[in-house]
Biopython code that builds the backbone (N, CA, C, O; Angstrom):
import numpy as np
from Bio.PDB.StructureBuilder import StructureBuilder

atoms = [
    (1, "UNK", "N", (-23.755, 4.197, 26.644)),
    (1, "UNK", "CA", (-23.820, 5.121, 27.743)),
    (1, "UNK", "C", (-24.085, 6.517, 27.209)),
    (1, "UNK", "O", (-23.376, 7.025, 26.341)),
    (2, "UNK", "N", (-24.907, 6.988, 27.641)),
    (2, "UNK", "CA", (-24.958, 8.695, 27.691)),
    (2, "UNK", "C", (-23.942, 9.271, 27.919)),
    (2, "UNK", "O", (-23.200, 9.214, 28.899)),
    (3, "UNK", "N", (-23.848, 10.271, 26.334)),
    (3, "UNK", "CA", (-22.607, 11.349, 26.979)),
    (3, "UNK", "C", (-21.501, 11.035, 26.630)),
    (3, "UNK", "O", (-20.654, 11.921, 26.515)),
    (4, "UNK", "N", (-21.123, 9.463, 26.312)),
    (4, "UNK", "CA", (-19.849, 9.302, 25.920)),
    (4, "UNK", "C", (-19.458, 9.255, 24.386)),
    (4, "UNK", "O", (-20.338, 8.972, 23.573)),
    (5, "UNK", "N", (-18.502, 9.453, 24.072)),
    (5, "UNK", "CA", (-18.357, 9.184, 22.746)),
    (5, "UNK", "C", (-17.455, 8.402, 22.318)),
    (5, "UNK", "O", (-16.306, 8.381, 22.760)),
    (6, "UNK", "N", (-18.033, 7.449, 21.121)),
    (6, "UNK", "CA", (-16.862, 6.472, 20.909)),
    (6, "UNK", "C", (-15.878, 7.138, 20.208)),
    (6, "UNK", "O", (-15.933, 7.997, 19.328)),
    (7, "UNK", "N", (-14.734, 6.432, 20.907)),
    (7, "UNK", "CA", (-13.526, 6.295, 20.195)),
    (7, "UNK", "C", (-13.257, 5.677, 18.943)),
    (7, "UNK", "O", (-13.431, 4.484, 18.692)),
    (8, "UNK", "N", (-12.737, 6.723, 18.014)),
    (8, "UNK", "CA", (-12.489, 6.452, 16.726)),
    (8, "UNK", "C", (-11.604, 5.219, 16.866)),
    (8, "UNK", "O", (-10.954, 4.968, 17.881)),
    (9, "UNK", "N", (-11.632, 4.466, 15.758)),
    (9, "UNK", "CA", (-10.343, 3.226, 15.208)),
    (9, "UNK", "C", (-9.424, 4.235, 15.068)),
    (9, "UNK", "O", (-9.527, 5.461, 15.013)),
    (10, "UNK", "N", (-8.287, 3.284, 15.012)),
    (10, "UNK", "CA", (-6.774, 4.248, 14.793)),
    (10, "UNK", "C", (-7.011, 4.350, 12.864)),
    (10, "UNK", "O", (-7.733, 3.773, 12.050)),
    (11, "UNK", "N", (-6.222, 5.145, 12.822)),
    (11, "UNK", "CA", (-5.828, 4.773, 10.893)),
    (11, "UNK", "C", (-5.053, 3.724, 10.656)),
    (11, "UNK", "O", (-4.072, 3.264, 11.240)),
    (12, "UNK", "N", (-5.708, 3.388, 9.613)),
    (12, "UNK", "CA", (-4.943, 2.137, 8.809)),
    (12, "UNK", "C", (-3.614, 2.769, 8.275)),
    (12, "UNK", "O", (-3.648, 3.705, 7.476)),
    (13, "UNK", "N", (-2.253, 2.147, 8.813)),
    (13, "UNK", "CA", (-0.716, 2.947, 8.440)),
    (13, "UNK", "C", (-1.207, 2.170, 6.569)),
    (13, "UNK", "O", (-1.893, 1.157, 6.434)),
    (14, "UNK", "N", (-0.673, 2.926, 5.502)),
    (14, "UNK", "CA", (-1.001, 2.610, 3.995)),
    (14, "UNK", "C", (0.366, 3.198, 3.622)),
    (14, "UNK", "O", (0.601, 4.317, 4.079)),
    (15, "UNK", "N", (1.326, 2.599, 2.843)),
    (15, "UNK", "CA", (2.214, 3.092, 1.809)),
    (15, "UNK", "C", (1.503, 3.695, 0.671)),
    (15, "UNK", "O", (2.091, 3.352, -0.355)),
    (16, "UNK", "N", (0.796, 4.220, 0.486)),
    (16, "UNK", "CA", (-0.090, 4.928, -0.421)),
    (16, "UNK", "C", (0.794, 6.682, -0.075)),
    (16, "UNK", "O", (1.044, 7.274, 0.976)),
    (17, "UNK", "N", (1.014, 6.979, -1.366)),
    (17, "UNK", "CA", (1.918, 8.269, -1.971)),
    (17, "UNK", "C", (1.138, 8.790, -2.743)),
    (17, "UNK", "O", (1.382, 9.989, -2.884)),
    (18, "UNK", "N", (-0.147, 8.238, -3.620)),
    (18, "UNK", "CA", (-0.799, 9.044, -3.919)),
    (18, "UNK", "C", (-0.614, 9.104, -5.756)),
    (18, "UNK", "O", (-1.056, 9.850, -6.629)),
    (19, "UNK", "N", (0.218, 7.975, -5.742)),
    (19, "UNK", "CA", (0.598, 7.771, -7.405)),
    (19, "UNK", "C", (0.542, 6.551, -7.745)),
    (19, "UNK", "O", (1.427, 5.695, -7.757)),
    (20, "UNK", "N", (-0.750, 6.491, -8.078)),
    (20, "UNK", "CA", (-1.521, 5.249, -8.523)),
    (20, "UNK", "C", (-1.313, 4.919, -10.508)),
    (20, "UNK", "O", (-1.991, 5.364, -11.435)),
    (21, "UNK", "N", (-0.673, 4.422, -10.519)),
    (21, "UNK", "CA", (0.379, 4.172, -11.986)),
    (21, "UNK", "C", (0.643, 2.791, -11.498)),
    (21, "UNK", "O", (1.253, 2.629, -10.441)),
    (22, "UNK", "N", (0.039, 1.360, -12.511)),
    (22, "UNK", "CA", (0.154, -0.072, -12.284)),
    (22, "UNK", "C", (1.920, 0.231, -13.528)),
    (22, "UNK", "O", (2.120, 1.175, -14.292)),
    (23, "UNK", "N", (2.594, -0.654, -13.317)),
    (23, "UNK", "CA", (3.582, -1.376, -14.036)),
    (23, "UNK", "C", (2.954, -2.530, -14.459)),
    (23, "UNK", "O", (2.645, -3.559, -13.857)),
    (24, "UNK", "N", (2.793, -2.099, -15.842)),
    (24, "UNK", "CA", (1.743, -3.928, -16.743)),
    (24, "UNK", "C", (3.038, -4.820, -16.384)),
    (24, "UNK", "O", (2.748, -5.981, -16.096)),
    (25, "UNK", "N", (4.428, -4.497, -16.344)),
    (25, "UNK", "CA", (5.380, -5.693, -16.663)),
    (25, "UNK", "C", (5.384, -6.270, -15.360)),
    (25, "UNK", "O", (5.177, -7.479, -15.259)),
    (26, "UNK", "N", (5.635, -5.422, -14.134)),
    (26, "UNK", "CA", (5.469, -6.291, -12.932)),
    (26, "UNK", "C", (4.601, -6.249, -11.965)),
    (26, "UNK", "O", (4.794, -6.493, -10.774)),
    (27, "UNK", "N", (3.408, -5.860, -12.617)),
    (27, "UNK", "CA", (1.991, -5.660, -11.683)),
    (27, "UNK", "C", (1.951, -4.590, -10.364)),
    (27, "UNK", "O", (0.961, -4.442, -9.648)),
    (28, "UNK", "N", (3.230, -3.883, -10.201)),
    (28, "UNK", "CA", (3.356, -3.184, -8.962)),
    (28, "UNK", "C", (3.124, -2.072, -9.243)),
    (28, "UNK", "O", (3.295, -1.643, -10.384)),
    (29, "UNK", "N", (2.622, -1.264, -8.131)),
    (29, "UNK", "CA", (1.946, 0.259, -8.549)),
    (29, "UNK", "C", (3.137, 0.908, -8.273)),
    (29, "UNK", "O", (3.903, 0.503, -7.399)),
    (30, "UNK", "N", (3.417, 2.200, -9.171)),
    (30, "UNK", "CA", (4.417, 2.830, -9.035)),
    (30, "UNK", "C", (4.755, 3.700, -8.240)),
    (30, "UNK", "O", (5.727, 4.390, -8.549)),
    (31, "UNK", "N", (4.104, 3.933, -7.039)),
    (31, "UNK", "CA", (4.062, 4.605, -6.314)),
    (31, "UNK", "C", (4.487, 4.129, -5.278)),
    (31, "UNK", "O", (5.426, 4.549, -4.602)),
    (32, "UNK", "N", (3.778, 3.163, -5.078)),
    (32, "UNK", "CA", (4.173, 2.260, -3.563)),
    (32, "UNK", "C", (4.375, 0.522, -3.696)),
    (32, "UNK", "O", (4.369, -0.198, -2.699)),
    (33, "UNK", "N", (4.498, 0.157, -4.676)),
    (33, "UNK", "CA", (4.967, -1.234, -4.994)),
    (33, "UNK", "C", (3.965, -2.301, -4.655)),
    (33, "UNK", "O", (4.209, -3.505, -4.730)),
    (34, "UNK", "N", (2.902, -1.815, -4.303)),
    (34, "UNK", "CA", (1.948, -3.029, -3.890)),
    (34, "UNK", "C", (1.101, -3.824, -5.215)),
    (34, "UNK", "O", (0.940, -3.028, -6.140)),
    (35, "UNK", "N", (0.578, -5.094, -5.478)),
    (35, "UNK", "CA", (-0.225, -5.177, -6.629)),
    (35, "UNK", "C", (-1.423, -4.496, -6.554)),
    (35, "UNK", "O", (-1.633, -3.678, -5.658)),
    (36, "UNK", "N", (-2.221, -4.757, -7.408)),
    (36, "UNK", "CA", (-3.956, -4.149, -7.129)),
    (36, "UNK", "C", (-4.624, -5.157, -6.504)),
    (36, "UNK", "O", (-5.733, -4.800, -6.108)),
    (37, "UNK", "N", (-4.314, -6.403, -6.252)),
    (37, "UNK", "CA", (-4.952, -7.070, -4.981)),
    (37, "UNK", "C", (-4.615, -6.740, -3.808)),
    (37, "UNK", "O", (-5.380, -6.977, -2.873)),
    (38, "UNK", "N", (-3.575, -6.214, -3.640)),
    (38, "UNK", "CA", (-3.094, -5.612, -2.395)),
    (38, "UNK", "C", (-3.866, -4.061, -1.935)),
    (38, "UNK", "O", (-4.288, -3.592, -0.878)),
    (39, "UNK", "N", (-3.806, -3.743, -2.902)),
    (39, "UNK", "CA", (-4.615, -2.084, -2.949)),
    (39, "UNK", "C", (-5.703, -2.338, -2.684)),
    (39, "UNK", "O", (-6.037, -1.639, -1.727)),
    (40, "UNK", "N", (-6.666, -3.120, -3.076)),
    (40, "UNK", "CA", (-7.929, -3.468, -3.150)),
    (40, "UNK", "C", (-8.470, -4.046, -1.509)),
    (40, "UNK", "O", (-9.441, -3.696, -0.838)),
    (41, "UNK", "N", (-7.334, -5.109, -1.221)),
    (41, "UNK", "CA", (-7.786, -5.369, -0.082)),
    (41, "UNK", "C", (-7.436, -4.693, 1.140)),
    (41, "UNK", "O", (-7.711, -5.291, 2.181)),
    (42, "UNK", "N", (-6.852, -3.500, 1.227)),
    (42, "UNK", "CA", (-6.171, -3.545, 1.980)),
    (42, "UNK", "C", (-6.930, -2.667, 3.180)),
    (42, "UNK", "O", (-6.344, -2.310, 4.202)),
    (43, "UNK", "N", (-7.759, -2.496, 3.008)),
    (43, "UNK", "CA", (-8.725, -2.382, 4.151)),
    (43, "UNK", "C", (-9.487, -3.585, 5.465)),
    (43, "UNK", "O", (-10.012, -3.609, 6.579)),
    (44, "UNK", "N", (-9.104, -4.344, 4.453)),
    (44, "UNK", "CA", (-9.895, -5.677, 4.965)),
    (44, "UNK", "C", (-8.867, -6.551, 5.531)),
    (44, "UNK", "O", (-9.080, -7.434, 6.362)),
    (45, "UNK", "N", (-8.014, -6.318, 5.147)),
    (45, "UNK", "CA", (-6.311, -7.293, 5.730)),
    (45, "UNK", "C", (-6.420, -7.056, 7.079)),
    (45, "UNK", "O", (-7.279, -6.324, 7.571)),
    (46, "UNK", "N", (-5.388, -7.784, 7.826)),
    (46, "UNK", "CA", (-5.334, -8.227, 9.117)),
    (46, "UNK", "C", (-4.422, -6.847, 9.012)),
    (46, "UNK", "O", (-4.072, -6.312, 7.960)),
    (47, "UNK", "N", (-4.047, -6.288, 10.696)),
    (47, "UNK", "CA", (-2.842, -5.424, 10.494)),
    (47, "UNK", "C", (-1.464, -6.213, 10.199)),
    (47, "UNK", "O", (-0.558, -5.760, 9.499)),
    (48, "UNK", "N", (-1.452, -7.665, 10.950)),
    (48, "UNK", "CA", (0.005, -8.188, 10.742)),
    (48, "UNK", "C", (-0.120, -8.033, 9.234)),
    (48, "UNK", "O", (0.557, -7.135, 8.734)),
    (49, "UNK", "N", (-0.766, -8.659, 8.555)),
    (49, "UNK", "CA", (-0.776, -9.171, 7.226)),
    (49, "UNK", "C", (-0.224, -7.521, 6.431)),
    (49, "UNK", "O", (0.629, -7.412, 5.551)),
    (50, "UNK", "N", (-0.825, -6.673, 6.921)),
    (50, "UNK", "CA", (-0.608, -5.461, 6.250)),
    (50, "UNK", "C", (1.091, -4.757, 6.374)),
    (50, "UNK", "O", (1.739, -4.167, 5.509)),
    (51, "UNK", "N", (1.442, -5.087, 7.744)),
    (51, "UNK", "CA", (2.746, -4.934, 8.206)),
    (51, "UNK", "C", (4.132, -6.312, 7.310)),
    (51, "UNK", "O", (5.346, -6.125, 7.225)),
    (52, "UNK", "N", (3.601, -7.154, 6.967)),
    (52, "UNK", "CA", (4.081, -7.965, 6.490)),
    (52, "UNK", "C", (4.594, -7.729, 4.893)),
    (52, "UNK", "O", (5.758, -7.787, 4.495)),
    (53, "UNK", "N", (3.711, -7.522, 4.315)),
    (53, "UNK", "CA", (3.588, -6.351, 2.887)),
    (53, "UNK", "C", (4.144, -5.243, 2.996)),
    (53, "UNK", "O", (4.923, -4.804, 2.150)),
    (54, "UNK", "N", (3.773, -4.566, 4.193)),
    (54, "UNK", "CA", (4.674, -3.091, 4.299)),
    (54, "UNK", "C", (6.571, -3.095, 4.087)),
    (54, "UNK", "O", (7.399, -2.406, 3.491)),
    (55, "UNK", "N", (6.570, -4.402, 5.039)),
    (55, "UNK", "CA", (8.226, -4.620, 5.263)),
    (55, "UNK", "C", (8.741, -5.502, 4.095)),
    (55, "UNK", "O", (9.889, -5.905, 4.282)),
    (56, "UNK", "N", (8.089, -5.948, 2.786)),
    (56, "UNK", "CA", (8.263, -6.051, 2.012)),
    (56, "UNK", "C", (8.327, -5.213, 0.567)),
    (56, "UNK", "O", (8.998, -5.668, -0.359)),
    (57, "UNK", "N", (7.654, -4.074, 0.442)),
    (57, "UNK", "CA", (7.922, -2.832, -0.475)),
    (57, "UNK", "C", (8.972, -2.568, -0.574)),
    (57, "UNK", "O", (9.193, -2.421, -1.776)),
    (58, "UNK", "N", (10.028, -2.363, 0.119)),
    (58, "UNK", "CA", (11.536, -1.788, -0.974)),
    (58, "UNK", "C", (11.850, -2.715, -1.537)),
    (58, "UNK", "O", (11.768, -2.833, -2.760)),
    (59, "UNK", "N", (12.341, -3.696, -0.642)),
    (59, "UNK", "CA", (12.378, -5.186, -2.195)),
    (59, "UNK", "C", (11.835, -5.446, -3.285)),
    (59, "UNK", "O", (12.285, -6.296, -4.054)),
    (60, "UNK", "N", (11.122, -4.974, -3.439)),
    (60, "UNK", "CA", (9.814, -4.975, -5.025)),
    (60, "UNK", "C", (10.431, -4.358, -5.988)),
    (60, "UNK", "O", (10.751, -4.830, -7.079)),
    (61, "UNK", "N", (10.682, -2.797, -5.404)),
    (61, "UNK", "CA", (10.825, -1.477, -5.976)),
    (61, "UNK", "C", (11.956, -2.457, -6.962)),
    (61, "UNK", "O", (11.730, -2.137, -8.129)),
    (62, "UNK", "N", (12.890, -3.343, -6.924)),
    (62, "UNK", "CA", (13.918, -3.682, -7.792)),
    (62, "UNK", "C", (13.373, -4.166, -8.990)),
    (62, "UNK", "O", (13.913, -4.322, -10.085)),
    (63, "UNK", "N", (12.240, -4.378, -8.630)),
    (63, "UNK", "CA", (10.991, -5.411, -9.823)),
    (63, "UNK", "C", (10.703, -4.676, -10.560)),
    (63, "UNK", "O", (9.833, -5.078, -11.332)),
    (64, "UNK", "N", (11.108, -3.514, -10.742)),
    (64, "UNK", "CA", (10.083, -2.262, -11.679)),
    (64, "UNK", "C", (11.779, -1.718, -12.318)),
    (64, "UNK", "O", (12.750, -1.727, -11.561)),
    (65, "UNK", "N", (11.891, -1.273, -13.796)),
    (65, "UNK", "CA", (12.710, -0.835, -14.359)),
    (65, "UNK", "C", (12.876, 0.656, -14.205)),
    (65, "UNK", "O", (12.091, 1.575, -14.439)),
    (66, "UNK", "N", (14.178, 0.643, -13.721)),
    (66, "UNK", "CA", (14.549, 2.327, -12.873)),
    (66, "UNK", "C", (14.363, 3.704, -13.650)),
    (66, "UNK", "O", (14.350, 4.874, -13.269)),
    (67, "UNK", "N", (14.176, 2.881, -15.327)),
    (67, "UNK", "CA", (13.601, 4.788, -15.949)),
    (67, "UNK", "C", (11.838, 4.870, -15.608)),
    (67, "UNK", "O", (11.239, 5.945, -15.626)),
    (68, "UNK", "N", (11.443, 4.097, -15.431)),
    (68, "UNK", "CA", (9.849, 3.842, -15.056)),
    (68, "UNK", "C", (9.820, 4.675, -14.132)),
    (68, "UNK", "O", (9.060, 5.625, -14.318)),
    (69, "UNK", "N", (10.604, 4.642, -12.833)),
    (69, "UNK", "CA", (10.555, 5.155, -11.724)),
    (69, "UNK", "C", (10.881, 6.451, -11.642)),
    (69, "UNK", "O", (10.391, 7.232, -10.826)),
    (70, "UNK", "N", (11.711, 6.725, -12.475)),
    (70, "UNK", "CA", (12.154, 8.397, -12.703)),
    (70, "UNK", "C", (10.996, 9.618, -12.838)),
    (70, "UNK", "O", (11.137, 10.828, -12.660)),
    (71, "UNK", "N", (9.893, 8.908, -13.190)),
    (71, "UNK", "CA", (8.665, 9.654, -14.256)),
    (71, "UNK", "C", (7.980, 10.837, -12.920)),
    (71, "UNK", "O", (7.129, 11.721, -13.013)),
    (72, "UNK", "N", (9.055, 10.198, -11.366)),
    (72, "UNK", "CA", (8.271, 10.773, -10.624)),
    (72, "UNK", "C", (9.126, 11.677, -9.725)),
    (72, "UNK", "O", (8.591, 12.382, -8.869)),
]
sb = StructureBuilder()
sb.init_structure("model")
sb.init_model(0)
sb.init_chain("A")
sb.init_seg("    ")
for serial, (resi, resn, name, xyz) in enumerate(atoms, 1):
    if name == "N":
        sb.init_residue(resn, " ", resi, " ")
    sb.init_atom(name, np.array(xyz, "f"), 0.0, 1.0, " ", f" {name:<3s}", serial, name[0])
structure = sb.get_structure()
C-alpha cells in the first residue's frame, strides 16, 4: 500500500553484556553463559527456543570457576 510503512520486527531479547570471553573448560561465554553454538545461532532460533536458554543461564554460571568470573 502507498504511504504506509512497515512495521519493524520487535528485537530479539539477547543475554548478550557485551563480554565475549569463551571458558575453554566449560565452553560458556563469560559474559552471558551461552556456548558459541548458541551465540551463533541465535538469530535464527525460534523465540521459545531462545526463552528456553534464557531461563537456563544462571544455572550454567555454576559451570564456570568463580575467580574466572571476577575478571569482570
Amino acid at each position: 500500500m502507498r504511504g504506509m510503512v512497515a512495521a519493524s520486527p520487535p528485537p530479539i531479547a539477547t543475554p548478550c553484556v557485551k563480554v565475549c570471553i569463551v571458558d575453554g573448560e566449560s565452553g560458556l561465554c563469560l559474559g552471558c553463559y551461552r556456548t558459541l553454538s548458541e551465540v551463533a545461532a541465535w538469530s535464527s532460533l525460534t523465540e521459545g527456543r531462545r526463552t528456553s536458554i534464557m531461563a537456563e543461564l544462571a544455572g550454567r554460571r555454576g559451570r564456570i570457576h568463580p575467580e574466572k568470573l571476577n575478571l569482570f
